[in-house]
C-alpha positions in Angstrom: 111.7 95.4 86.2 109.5 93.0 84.4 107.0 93.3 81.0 103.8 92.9 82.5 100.7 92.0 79.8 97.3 92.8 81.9 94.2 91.4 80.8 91.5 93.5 79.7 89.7 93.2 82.9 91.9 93.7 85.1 93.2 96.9 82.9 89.5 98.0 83.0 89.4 97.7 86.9 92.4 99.7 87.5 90.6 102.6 85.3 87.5 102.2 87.6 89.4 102.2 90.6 91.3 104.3 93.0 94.9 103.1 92.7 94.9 99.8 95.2 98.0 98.1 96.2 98.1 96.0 92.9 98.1 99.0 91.4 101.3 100.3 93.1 102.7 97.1 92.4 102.6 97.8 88.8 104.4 101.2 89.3 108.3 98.8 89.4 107.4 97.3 85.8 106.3 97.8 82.2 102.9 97.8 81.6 101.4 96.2 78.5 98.1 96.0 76.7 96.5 95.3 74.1 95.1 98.0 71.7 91.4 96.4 72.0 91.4 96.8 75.5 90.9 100.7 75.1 88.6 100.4 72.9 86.4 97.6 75.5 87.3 100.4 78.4 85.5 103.1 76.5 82.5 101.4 75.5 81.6 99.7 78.4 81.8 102.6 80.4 80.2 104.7 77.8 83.2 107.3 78.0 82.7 110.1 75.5 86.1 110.9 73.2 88.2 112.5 74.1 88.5 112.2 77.4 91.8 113.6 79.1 91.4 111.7 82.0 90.9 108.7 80.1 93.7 109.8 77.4 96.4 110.1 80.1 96.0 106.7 81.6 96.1 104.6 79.0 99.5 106.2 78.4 101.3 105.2 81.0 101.2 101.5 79.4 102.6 100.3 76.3 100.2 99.3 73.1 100.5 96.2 71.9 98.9 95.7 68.4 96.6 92.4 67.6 98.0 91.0 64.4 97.2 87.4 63.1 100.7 86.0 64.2 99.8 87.0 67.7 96.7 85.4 67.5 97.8 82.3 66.3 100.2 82.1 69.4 97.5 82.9 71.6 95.5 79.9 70.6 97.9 77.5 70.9 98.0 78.2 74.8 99.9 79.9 77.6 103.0 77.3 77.4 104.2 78.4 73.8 108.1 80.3 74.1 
C-alpha cells in the first residue's frame, strides 16, 4: 500500500466522475489531499453545504493541512527528501 497525494484536479475529477479504472486503482492505497482542495471542489461546482454526498467522499481520503513549512518545501521543487 502506498501514500498517494492527488492533485486538486484530479481529486476534483474523481468527484465528477463515475468511479473509472484510476479510480479503482486508488481503492489498494492511502489517499491524500490537501484541505484547499475541498474547498476548490465546492466552489467550482457551486455545491451547497452540507452536502452528504459530497461529505462522505471527501472522507475516504486523509486531510492534509497547508502550513508555511509545507509550502516552503513545495517551492523548492519535486526532488526535495
Amino acid at each position: 500500500m502506498a501514500k498517494v497525494f492527488l492533485d486538486t484536479n484530479y481529486f476534483i475529477g474523481l468527484a465528477n466522475r463515475a468511479p473509472e479504472p484510476d479510480a479503482q486503482d486508488l481503492d489498494e492505497h492511502e489517499g491524500f489531499i490537501s484541505i484547499l482542495s475541498c474547498h476548490i471542489l465546492f466552489y467550482v461546482n457551486k455545491i451547497i453545504v452540507p452536502d452528504p454526498e459530497m461529505n462522505s467522499f471527501i472522507k475516504d481520503f486523509n486531510l492534509i493541512d497547508l502550513s508555511q513549512d509545507i509550502l516552503d518545501k513545495a517551492l523548492q521543487g519535486p526532488l526535495l527528501i
